[in-house]
C-alpha positions in Angstrom: 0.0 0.0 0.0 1.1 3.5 -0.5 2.5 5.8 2.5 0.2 7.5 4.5 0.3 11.2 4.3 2.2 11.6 7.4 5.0 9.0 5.7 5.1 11.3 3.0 5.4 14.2 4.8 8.4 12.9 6.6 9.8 11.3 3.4 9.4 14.8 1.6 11.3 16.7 4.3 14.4 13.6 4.0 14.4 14.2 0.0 14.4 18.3 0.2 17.1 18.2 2.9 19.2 16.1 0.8 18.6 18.5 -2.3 18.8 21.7 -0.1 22.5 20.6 0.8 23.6 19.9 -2.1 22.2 22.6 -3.8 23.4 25.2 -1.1 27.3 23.9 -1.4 27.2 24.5 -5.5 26.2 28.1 -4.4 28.8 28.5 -1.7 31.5 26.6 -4.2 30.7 28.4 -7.3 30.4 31.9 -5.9 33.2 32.0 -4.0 34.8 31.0 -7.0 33.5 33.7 -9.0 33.2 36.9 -6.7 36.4 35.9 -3.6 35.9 37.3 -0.3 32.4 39.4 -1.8 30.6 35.9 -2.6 28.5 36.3 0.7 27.7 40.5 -0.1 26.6 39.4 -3.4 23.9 37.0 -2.0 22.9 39.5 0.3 22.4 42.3 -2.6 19.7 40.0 -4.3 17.8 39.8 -0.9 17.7 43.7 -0.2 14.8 44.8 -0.3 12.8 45.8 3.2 9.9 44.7 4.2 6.8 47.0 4.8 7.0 49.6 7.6 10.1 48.6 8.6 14.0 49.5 8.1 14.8 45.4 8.2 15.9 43.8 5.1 15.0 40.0 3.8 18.7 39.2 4.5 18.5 40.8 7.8 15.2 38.8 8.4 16.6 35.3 7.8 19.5 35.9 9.9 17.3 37.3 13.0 15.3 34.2 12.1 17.7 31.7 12.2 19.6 33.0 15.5 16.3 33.0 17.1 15.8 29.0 15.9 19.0 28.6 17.7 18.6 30.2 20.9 16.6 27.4 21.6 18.7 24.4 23.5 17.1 22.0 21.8 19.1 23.2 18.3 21.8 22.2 18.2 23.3 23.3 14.8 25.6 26.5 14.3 25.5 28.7 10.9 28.8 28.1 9.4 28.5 31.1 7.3 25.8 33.1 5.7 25.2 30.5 2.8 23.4 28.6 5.3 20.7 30.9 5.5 19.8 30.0 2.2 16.9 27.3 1.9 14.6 26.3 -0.9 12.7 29.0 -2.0 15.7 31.2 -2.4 17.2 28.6 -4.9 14.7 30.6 -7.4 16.1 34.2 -7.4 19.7 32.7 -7.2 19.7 30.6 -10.2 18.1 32.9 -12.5 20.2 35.9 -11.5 23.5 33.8 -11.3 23.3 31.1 -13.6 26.2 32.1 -15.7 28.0 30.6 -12.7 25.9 28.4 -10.9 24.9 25.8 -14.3 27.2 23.3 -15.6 29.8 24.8 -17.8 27.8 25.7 -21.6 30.0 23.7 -24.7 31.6 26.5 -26.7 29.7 26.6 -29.6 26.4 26.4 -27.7 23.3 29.0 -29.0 22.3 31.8 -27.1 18.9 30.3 -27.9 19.9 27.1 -26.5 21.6 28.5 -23.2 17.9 30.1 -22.8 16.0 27.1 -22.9 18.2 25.4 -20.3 18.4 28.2 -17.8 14.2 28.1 -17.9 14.1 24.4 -17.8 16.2 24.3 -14.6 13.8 27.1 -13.4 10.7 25.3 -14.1 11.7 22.6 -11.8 13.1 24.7 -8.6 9.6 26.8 -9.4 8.1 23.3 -8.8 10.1 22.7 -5.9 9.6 25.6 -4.2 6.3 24.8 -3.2 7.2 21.8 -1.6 8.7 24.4 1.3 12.2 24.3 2.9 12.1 21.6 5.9 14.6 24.0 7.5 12.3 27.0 8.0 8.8 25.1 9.0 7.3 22.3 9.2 5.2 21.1 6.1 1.1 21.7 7.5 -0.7 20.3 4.6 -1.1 16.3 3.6 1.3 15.9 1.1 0.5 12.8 -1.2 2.1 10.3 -2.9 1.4 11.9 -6.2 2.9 15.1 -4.6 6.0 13.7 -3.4 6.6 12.0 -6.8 6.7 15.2 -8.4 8.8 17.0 -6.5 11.6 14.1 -5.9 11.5 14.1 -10.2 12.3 17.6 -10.2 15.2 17.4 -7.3 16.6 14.8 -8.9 16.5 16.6 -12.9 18.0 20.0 -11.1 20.9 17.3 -9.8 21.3 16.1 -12.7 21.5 19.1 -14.7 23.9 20.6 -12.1 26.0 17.7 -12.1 25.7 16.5 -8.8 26.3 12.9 -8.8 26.8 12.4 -5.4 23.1 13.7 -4.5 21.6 12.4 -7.6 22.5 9.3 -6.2 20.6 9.6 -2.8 17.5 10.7 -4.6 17.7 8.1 -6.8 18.3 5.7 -3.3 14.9 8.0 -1.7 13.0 7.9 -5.0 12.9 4.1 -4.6 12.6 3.7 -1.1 9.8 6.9 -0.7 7.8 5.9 -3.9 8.4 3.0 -6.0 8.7 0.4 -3.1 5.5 1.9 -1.8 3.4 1.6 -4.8 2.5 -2.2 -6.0 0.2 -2.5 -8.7 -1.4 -6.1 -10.1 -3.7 -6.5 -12.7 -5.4 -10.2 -13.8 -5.2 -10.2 -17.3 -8.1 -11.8 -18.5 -7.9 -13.4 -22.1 -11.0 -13.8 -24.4 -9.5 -14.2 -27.6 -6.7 -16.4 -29.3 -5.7 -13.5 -30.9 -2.2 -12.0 -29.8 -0.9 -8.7 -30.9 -3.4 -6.3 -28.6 -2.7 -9.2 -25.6 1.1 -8.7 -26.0 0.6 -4.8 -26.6 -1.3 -4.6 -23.5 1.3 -6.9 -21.4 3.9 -3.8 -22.6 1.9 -1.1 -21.7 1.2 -2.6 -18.0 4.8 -3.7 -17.6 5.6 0.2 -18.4 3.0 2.0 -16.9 5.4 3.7 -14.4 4.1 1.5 -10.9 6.0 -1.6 -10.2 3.2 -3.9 -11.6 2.5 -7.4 -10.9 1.5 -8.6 -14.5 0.3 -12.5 -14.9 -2.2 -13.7 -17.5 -4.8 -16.0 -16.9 -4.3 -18.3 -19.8 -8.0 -20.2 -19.8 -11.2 -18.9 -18.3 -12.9 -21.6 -15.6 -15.9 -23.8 -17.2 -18.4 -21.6 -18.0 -16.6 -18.9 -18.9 -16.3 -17.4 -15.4 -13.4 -16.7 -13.4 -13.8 -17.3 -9.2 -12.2 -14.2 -7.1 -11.9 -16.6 -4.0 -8.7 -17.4 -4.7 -7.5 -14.0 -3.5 -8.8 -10.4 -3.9 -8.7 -9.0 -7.4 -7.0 -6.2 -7.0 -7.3 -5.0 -10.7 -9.1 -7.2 -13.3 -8.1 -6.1 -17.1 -9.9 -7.6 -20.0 -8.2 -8.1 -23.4 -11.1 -7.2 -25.8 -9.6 -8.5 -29.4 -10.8 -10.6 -31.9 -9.3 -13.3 -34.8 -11.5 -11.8 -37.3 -10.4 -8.2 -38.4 -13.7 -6.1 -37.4 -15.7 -8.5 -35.6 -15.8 -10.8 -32.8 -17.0 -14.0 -33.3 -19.8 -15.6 -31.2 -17.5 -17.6 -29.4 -15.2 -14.2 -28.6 -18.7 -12.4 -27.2 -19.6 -15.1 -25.1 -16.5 -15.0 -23.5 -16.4 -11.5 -22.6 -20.3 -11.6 -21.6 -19.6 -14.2 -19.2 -16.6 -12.8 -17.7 -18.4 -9.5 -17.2 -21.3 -11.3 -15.6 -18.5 -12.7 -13.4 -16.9 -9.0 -12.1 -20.8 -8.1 -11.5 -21.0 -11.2 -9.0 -17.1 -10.6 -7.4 -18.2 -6.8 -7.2 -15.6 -6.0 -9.7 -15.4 -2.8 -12.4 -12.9 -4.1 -14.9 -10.9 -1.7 -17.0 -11.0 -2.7 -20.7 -8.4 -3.0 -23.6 -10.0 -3.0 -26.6 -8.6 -3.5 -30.1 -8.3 -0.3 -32.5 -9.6 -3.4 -34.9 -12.8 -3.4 -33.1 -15.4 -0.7 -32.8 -16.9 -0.6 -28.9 -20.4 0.3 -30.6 -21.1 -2.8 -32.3 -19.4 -5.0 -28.9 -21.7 -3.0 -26.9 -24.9 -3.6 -29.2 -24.2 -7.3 -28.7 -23.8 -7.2 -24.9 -27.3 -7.2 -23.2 -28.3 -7.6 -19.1 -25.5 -7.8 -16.4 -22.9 -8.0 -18.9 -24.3 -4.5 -20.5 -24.2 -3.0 -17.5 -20.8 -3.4 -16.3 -19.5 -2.8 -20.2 -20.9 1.1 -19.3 -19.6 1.2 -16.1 -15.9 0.4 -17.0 -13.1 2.3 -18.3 -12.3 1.4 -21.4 -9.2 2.2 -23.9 -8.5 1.8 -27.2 -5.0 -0.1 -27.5 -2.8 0.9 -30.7 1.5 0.2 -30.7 1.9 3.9 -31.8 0.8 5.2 -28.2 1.7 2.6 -26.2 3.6 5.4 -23.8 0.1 7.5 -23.6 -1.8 3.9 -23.3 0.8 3.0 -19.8 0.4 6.5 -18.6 -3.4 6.4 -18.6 -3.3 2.7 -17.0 -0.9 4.2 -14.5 -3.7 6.4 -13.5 -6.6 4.2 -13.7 -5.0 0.9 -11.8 -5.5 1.0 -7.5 -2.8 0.6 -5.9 -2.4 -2.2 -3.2 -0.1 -5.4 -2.9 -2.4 -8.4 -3.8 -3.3 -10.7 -0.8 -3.0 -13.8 -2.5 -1.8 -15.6 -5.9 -4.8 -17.0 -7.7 -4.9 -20.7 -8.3 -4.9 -20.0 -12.2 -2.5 -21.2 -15.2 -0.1 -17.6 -14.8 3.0 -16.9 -17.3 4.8 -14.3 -16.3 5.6 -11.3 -18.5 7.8 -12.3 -21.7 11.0 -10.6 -21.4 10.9 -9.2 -24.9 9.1 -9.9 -28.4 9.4 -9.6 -32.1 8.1 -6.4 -34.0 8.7 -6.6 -37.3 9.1 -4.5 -40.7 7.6 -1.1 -40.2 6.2 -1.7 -36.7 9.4 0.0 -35.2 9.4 3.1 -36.7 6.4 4.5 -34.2 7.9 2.8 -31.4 11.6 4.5 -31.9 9.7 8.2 -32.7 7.8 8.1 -29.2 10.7 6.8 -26.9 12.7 9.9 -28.7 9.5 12.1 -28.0 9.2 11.2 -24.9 9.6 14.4 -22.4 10.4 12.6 -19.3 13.6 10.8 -21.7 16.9 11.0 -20.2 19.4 8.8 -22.5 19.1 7.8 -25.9 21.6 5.7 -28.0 21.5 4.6 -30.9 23.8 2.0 -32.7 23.0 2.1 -36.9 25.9 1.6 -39.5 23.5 2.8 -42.5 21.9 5.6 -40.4 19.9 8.2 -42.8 17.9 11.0 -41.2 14.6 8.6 -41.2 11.3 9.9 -42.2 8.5 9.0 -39.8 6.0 10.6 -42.0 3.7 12.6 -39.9 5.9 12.1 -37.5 8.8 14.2 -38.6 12.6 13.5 -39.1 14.1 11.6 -36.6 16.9 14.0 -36.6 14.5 16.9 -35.6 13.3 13.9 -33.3 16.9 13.7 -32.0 17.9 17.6 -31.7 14.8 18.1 -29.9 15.4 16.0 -27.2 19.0 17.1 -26.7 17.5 20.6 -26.3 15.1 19.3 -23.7 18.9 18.2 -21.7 18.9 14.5 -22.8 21.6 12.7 -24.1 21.8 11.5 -27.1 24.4 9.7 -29.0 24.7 8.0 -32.3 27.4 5.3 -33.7 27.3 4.5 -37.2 29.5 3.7 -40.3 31.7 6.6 -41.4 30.2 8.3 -45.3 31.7 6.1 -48.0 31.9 6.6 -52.2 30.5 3.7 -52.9 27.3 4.5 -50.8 24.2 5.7 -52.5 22.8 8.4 -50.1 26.9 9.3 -49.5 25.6 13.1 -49.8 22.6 13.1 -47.3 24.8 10.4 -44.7 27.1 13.6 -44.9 24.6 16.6 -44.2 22.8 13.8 -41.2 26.0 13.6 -39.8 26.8 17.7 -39.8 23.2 18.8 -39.0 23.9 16.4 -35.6 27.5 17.3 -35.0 26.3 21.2 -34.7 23.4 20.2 -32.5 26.5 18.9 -30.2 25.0 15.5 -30.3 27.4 12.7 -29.6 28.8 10.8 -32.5 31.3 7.4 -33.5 32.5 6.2 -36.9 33.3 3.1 -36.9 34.0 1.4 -40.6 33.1 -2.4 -39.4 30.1 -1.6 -37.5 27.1 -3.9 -38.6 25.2 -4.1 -35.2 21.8 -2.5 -34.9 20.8 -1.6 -31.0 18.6 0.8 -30.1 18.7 2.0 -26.4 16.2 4.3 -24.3 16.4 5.7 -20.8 14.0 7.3 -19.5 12.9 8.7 -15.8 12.0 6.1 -12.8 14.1 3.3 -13.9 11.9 3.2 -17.7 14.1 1.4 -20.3 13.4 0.3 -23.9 15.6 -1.3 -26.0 16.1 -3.0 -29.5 18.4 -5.5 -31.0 18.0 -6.5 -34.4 18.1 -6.1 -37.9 16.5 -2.8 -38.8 18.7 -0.1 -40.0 18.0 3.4 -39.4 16.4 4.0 -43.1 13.6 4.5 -44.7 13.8 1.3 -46.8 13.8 -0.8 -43.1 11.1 1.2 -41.2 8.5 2.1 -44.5 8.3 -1.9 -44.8 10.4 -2.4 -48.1 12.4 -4.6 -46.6 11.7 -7.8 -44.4 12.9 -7.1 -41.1 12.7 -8.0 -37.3 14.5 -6.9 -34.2 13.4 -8.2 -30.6 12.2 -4.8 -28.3 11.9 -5.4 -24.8 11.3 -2.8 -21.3 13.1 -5.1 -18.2 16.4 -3.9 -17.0 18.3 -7.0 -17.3 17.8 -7.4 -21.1 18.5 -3.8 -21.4 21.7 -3.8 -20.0 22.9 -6.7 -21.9 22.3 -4.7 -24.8 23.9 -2.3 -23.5 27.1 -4.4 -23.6 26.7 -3.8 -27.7 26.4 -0.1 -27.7 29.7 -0.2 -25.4 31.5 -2.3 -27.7 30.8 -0.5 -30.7 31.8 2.7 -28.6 35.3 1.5 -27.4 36.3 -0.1 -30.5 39.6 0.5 -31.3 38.7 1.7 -34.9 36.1 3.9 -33.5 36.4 7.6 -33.7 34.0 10.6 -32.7 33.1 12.9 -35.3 35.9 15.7 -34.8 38.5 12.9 -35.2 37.2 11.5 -38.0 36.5 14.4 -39.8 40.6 15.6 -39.0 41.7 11.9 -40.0 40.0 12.4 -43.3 41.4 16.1 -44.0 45.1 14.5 -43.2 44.4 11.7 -45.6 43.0 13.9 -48.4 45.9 16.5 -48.2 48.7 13.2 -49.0 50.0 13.2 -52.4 48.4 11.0 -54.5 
């Protein structure tokens, strides 16, 4: 079960006194650095101005303040220096006016544009923050829940990373766990009525990446009759796979199923949630449904499953799924999630356009000798896919096979490679490369990843070609694959772009 709100009150005040630390020695570090011996003046400056009526500045307040906390015999603390005056809703004002100083160093050639965008990123989350209060100046009054505390850990630990602050990224990431993801358990029955198996695997994805740690098992065969028994331990979250063998319709045998398994919630007093096909069209299930089965059909949630918004599909189930460890396993055939599973020809292309989309992405790498700057149709260019996210501050790196003559797109491989080099994406050449791995990181532990034979090119994703690679989301898989993307990296004959790019000046200058 999740915390109770005076757990995550006392959780909150651990994870902003970890970030307040850390936060307050960049500000003491950096400004000494910058302004000597006037570092403390120049903090004071920014909180000048007096308050009403009186002759007392804000500096001057939060000193009398804090000597006044520590008159007290009970506090026990000293203030070292004036920097420890400073708690969380100064961070604000500090940041913007200093950030020159305070951010991690800006690359040489970076855009003014691009410095902008940053500085109100990092913003956005301390604005965020703020109003999760400064557990060194008062206790928090208000019941902070867990959807609260979620939020405002994401945002301490994006300003750490952003700042470069491995050490406190690290405890956040230790807090984050222990505060929120340990807390929150999440099972769903999966309830099959069909022998079809694309929208049942699609919807074993989207709950095994719905963001909650959730216990996923299928329930391979209803019980005679059609009907499932809840004695076997409490339900905590019944899912039905609504999909058909027949494109369009369901068959007679498909609707009986599902009527009788809605009969069944009705008698377990049970509101499924429903995944229904895009194949199918719920007005023509729902004309077929009639009595019980009818009823609880209006009553339940129900969403359209589709592989192109799988991530938008796991965020809504996220939301709609109680929380609550289940009591007991049910006496039922259960297979547990498959670790990963084929997608083939052009059914990558969406998948690879949303992980890069995705604003809550942290690392993306990509391993593609014959990469072209893909075209995902309504989607975009991958390589506006790709800059877009590196503006957003994730990481993204791309290995692939150095421009050759004999290549047939040796002109656009050229202008890809360029565009992404200026966008200060990370990039290898490596002449023997023929591995294809596709690797996503995202926030709270998320990972995709793909291994296989699809290239980055139109002629692999638009279908032209027969291809398949094996995706998968566990962290195991994901960091075997990983092992690739390293390989390819350290390779003694790969080089980054600015070395490649000298290496090829030196050998065209040689006399022939």
């Amino acid at each position: 079960m999740a915390g109770s709100n005076i757990d995550n009150e006392v959780n909150l005040k651990r994870v902003l006194r970890v970030f307040r630390n850390a936060i307050v020695g960049r500000i003491r570090e950096r400004l000494r650095a910058r302004f000597g011996a006037t570092a403390e003046a120049e903090v004071a400056a920014l909180f000048g101005k007096k308050e009403a009526g009186s002759d007392v500045t804000q500096w001057q307040r939060m000193k009398i303040n804090a000597d006044r906390a520590r008159a007290s015999p009970e506090v026990s603390t000293a203030v070292t220096d004036d920097f420890e005056l400073l708690g969380i809703s100064d961070f604000y004002n500090l940041f913007d006016k200093f950030f020159a100083d305070l951010g991690r160093p800006a690359p040489a050639a970076e855009e003014v544009a691009v410095f902008a965008d940053r500085k109100k990123g990092l913003l956005r989350c301390l604005q965020q923050i703020k109003v999760f209060r400064d557990p060194n100046a008062h206790d928090v009054s208000e019941p902070i829940d867990a959807d609260s505390l979620l939020l405002c850990v994401l945002n301490c630990k994006k300003v750490c990373l952003e700042l470069e602050l491995p050490e406190a990224h690290k405890a956040l990431e230790e807090l984050h766990r222990e505060t929120v993801i340990d807390l929150v358990s999440k099972h769903a029955t999966l309830i099959r009525i069909s022998d079809e198996t694309e929208a049942l695997d699609l919807a074993k994805r989207c709950l095994a990446i719905s963001g909650a740690s959730v216990d996923c098992g299928i329930v391979s065969d209803l019980l005679p009759g059609g009907q499932f028994d809840a004695t076997g331990g409490e339900i905590q979250n019944c899912v039905i796979v609504v999909a058909s063998t027949s494109p369009g319709s369901m068959s007679e045998g498909e609707l009986t199923a599902l009527s009788s398994s809605l009969v069944a919630c009705e008698r377990n007093a049970i509101v499924p949630l429903l995944l229904i096909s895009h194949r199918l069209e719920e007005s023509r299930i729902e004309a077929s449904l009639q009595g019980d089965a009818l009823r609880v059909f209006g009553r339940s949630d129900r969403v359209a499953v589709l592989a192109t918004f799988e991530d938008a599909i796991a965020a809504k189930l996220n939301r709609l799924l109680r929380p609550g460890a289940r009591r007991h396993r049910r006496a039922a055939a259960v297979s547990a999630v498959v670790a990963a599973h084929a997608v083939h020809d052009d059914k990558l292309g969406p998948m690879l356009f949303g992980q890069m989309r995705d604003p809550q992405l942290k690392v993306a790498r990509i391993v593609a000798p014959f990469a072209t700057d893909l075209d995902g149709g309504a989607l975009g260019l991958i390589s506006t896919a790709m800059i877009d996210a590196k503006k957003r501050g994730c990481r993204v790196c791309l290995i692939t096979r150095p421009p050759a003559a004999g290549d047939a797109d040796v002109t656009s491989k050229k202008r890809l490679l360029q565009l992404l080099h200026d966008e200060q994406i990370e990039l290898y050449l490596n002449p023997k490369l023929h591995a294809k791995v596709y690797l996503f990181e995202r926030e709270a532990e998320r990972k995709f990843w793909a291994v296989g034979s699809h290239n980055m090119t139109n002629f692999a994703h638009a279908g032209q070609s027969l291809e398949t690679s094996m995706v998968g989301y566990r962290k195991q898989e994901f960091e075997e694959a990983q092992t690739s993307f390293e390989k390819a990296r350290r390779h003694a004959d790969t080089l980054n772009f600015d070395a490649w790019t000298t290496k090829r000046l030196n050998a065209d200058s040689l006399p022939s």
